[in-house]
C-alpha distance (Angstrom), angle and dihedral (degrees) to the residues before:
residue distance angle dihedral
X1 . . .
X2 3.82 . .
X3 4.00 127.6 .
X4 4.02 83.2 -115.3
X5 4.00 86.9 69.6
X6 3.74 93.4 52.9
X7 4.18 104.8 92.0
X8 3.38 104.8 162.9
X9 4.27 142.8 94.7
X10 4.16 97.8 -9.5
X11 3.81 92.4 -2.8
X12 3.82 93.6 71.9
X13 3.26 94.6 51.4
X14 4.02 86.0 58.0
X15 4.22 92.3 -108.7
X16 3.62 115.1 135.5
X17 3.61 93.9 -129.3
X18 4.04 98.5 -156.6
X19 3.21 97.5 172.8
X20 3.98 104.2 58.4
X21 3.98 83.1 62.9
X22 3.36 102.7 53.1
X23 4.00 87.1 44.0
X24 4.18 95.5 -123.7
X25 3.70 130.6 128.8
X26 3.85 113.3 -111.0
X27 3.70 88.6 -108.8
X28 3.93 94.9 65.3
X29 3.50 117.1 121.7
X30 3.72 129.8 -146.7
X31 3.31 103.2 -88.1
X32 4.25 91.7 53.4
X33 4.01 85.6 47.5
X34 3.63 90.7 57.2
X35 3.80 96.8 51.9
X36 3.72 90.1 50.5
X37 3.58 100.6 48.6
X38 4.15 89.8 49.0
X39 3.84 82.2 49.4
X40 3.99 97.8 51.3
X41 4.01 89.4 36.0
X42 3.74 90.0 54.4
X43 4.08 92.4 56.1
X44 3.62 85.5 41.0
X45 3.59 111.0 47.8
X46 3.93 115.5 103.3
X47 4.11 86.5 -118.8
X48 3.53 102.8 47.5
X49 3.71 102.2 30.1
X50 3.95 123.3 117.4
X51 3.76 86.7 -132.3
X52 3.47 97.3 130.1
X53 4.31 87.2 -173.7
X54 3.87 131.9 75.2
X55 3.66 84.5 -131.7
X56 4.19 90.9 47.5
X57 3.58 97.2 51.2
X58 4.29 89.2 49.7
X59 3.61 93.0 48.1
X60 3.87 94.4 47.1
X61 4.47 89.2 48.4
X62 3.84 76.6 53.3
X63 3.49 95.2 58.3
X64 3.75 96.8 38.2
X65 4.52 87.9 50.9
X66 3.75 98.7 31.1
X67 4.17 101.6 34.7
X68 3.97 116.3 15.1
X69 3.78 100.5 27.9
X70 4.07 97.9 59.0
X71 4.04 85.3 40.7
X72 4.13 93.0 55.8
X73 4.29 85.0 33.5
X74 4.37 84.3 61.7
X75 3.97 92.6 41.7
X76 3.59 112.9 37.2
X77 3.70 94.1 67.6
X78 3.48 114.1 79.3
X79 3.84 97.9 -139.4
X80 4.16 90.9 52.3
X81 3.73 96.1 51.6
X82 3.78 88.8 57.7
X83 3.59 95.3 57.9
X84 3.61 89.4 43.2
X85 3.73 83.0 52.0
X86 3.63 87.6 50.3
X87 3.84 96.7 50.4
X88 3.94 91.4 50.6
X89 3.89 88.9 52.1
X90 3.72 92.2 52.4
X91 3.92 92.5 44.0
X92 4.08 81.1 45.6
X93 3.73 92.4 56.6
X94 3.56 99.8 46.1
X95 3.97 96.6 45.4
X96 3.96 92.3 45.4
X97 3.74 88.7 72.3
X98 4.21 97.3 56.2
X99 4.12 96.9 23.3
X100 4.25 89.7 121.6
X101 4.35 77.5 61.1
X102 4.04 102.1 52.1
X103 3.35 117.2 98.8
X104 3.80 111.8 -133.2
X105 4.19 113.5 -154.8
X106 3.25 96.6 -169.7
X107 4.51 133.5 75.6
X108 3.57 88.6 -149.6
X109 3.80 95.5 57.4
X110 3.76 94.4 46.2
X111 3.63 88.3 49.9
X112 3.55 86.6 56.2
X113 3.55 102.3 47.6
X114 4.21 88.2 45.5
X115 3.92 85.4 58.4
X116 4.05 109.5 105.0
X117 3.78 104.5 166.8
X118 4.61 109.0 41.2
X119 3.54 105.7 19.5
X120 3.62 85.0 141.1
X121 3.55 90.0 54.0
X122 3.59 97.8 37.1
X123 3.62 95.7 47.0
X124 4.18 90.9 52.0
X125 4.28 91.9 46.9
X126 3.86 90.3 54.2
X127 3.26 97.3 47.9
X128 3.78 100.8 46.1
X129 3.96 87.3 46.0
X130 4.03 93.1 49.9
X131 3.64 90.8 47.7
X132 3.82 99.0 54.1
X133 3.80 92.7 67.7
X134 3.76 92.4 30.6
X135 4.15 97.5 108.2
X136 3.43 94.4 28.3
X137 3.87 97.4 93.0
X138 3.71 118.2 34.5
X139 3.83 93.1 -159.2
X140 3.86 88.3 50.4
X141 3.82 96.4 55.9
X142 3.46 99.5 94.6
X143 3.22 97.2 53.8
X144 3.77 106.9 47.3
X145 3.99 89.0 49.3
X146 4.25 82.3 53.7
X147 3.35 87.0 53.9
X148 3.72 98.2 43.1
X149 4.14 88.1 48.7
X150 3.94 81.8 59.4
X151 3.32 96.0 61.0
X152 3.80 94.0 43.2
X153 3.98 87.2 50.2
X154 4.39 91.5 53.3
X155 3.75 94.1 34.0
X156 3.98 86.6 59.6
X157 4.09 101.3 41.0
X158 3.74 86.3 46.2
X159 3.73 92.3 47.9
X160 4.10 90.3 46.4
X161 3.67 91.3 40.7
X162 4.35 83.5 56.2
X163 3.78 89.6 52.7
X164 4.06 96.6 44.4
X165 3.91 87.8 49.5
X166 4.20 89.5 44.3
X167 3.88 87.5 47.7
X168 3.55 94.5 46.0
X169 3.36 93.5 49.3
X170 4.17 88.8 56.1
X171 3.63 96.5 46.4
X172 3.74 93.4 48.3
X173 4.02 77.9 49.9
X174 3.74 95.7 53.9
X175 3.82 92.3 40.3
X176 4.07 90.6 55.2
X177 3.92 82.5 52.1
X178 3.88 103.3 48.9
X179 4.41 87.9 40.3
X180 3.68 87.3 66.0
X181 4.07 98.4 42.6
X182 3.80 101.0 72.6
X183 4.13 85.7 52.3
X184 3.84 96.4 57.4
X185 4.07 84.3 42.9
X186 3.69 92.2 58.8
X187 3.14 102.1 36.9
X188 3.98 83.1 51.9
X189 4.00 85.7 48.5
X190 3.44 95.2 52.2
X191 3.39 106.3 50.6
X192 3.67 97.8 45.1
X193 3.96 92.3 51.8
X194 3.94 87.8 55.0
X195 3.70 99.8 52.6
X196 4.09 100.9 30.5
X197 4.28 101.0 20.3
X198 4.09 130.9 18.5
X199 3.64 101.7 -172.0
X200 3.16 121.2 87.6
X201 3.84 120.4 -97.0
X202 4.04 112.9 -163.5
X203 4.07 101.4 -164.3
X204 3.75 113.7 -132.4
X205 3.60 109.8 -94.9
X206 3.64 116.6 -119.8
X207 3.98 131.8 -154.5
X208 4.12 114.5 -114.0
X209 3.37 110.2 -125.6
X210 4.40 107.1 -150.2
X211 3.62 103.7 -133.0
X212 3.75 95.1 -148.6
X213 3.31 95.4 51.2
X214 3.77 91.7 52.8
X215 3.86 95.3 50.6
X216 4.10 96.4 45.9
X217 4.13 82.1 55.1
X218 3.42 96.1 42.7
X219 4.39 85.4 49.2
X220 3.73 94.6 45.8
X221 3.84 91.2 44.0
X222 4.11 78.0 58.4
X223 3.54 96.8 46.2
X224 3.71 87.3 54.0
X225 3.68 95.6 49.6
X226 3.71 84.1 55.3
X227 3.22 98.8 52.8
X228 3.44 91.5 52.8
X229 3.59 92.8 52.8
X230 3.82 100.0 44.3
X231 3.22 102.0 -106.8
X232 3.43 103.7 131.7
X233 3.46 101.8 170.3
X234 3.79 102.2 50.3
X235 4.03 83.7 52.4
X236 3.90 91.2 61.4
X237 3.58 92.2 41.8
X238 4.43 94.3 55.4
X239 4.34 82.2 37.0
X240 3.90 88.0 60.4
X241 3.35 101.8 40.1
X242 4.26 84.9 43.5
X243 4.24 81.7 51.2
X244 3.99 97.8 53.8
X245 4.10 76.4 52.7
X246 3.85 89.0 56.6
X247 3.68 126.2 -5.3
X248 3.67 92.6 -167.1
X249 3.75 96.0 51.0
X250 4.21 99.8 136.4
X251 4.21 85.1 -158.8
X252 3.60 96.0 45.0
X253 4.10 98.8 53.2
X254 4.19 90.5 38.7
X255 3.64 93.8 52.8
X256 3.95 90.2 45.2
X257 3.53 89.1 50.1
X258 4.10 91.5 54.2
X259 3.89 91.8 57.3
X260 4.17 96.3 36.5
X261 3.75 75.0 57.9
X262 3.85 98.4 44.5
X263 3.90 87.5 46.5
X264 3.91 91.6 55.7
X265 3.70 91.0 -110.9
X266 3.96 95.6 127.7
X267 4.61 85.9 162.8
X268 3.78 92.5 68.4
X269 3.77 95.7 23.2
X270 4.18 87.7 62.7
X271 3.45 96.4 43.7
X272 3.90 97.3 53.6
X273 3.93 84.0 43.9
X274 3.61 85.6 49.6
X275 3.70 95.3 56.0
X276 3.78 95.0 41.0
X277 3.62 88.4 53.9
X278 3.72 93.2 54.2
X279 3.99 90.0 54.6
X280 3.40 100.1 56.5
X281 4.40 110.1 -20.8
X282 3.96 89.4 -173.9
X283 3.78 91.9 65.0
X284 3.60 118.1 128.9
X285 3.78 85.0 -131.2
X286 3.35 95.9 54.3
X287 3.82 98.0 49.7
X288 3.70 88.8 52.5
X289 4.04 98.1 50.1
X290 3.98 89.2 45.6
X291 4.07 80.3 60.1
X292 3.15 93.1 53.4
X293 3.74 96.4 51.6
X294 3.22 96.6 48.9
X295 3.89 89.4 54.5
X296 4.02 88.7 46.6
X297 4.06 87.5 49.9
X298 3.70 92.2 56.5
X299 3.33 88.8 48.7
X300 3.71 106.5 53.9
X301 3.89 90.2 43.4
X302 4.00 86.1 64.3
X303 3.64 89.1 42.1
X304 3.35 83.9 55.1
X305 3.98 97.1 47.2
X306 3.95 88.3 54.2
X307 4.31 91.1 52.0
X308 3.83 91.3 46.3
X309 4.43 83.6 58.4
X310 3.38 92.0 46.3
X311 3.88 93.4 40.0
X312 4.29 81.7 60.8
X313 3.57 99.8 50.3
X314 4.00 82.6 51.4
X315 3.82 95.6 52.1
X316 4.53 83.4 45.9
X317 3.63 76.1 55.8
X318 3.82 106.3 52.2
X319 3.65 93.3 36.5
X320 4.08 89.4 63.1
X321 3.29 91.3 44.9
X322 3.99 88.6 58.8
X323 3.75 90.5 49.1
X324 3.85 83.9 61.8
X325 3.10 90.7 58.6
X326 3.74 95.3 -114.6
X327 3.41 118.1 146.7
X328 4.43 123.4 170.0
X329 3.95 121.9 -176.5
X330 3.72 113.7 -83.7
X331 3.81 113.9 -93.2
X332 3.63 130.4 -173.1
X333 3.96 127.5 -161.5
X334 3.96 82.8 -4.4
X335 3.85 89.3 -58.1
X336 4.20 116.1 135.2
X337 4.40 100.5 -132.7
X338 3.69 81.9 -156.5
């Protein structure tokens, strides 16, 4: 089974939904990730399984090396997670919009969405009971981590639709507040003209300067500086602030793209390519980013080639080892199962 099979809640919108197959919320934190995966990797591993088959105990080591291990390899690490995080807020903010149109396949997702009072709560107690029997039966796999992707896909478009509602609520706020200003200035106006100044006195008119639009130049301007400078990681940190600014900003995802891409990180580096292509896909910009995936494709694959040799004198390795007779408890990302 590989993540590429799985097409359904996040997955069919093309997000790598990580944390439906490790059977955690999208809140969890490292340390709750890392008691999980030792969890799954103990009913999984060839030597502790329940399998009671040859053929059992080689399709659960495929699940742990082809399904949970690239899931926990993405989420572990502090700086992955984010952009995880950041990919689930973007696929958040562009689902909030249309959620009365998605179709949900699942009663436990409607249920969830229904909810009005603990969907916090809710959303926590159905994960935790899904992902008790998740492992349990191989033939059932795909379908609990659908169901968990469900929940991941409602718990984040009723989580965005919270924070459009909130921000509504404090623009309409601020636009109450500025409506009134220009009164009490005119009024102010007027009756100091009549008692100090009867002409009339027509004030100079000045040009509005849009404060968001200054600060998401003044970040990609950074990000491009960055770039320029090799620091790859400061760029992606001004482009997402400069993408919370405006999620539609055609600059913003194409340059993000370029350094996901310079970083390695060809997931996140297609899908801001992908959404830069869909706002405008005969952009300069975007021409030149899809160059320079295609160079850091061709890359990786030989990469690759050179880790698949050394992989093989490995496996030489291990398999003398066994004729030694030397045999050490299974680990997995450095971690002792038992």
């Amino acid at each position: 089974m590989m993540i590429s099979e799985l097409k359904y809640g996040l997955f069919k919108y093309e997000v790598k939904d990580y944390y439906s197959i490790l059977g955690v919320p999208v809140s969890a934190g490292a340390k709750d990730i890392r008691l999980r995966y030792l969890k799954i990797a103990y009913q999984l591993h060839p030597d502790t399984c329940q399998a009671d088959t040859p053929e059992g105990k080689q399709k659960a080591s495929q699940i742990l090396s082809k399904l949970v291990n690239p899931a926990y390899e993405n989420l572990y690490k502090d700086k992955l997670r984010r952009e995880c995080q950041l990919i689930f807020s973007e696929i958040g903010r562009r689902l909030a919009p249309s959620a009365s149109s998605i179709t949900l396949a699942t009663d436990t997702a409607k249920t969830l969405y229904k909810e009005q009072n603990n969907r916090e709560k809710l959303y926590q107690e159905l994960v935790g009971k899904i992902a008790v029997e998740q492992y349990l039966d191989f033939n059932l796999i795909t379908k609990k981590i659908a169901l968990l992707s469900e929940l991941n896909l409602v718990y984040l478009i009723l989580q965005n639709e919270t924070e459009r509602r909130q921000e509504m609520s404090r623009s309409s706020s601020v636009g109450q507040i500025q409506s009134t200003q220009p009164i009490i200035n005119q009024q102010t106006t007027s009756a100091q003209t009549s008692t100090q100044n009867p002409a009339p006195v027509t004030p100079p008119v000045e040009k509005k300067i849009d404060p968001t639009e200054a600060k998401l130049q003044r970040l990609l301007r950074n990000a491009q500086e960055a770039k320029e400078l090799g620091n790859i990681d400061q760029g992606i940190l001004e482009l997402r602030e400069a993408l919370k600014l405006d999620p539609n900003s055609l600059d913003a995802h194409a340059l993000i793209a370029s350094l996901y891409f310079q970083q390695g990180n060809s997931t996140y580096g297609k899908i801001h390519l992908n959404k830069a292509s869909s706002l405008d896909s005969n952009h300069p910009m975007v021409k030149k980013v899809k160059e320079e995936m295609k160079q850091a494709t061709g890359q990786k694959a030989e990469t690759k080639g050179k880790k698949e040799g050394k992989s093989a004198v490995k496996d030489k390795k291990v398999s003398k080892d066994k004729k030694d007779g030397k045999k050490e408890p299974p680990k997995i990302f450095g971690i002792p199962l038992w």
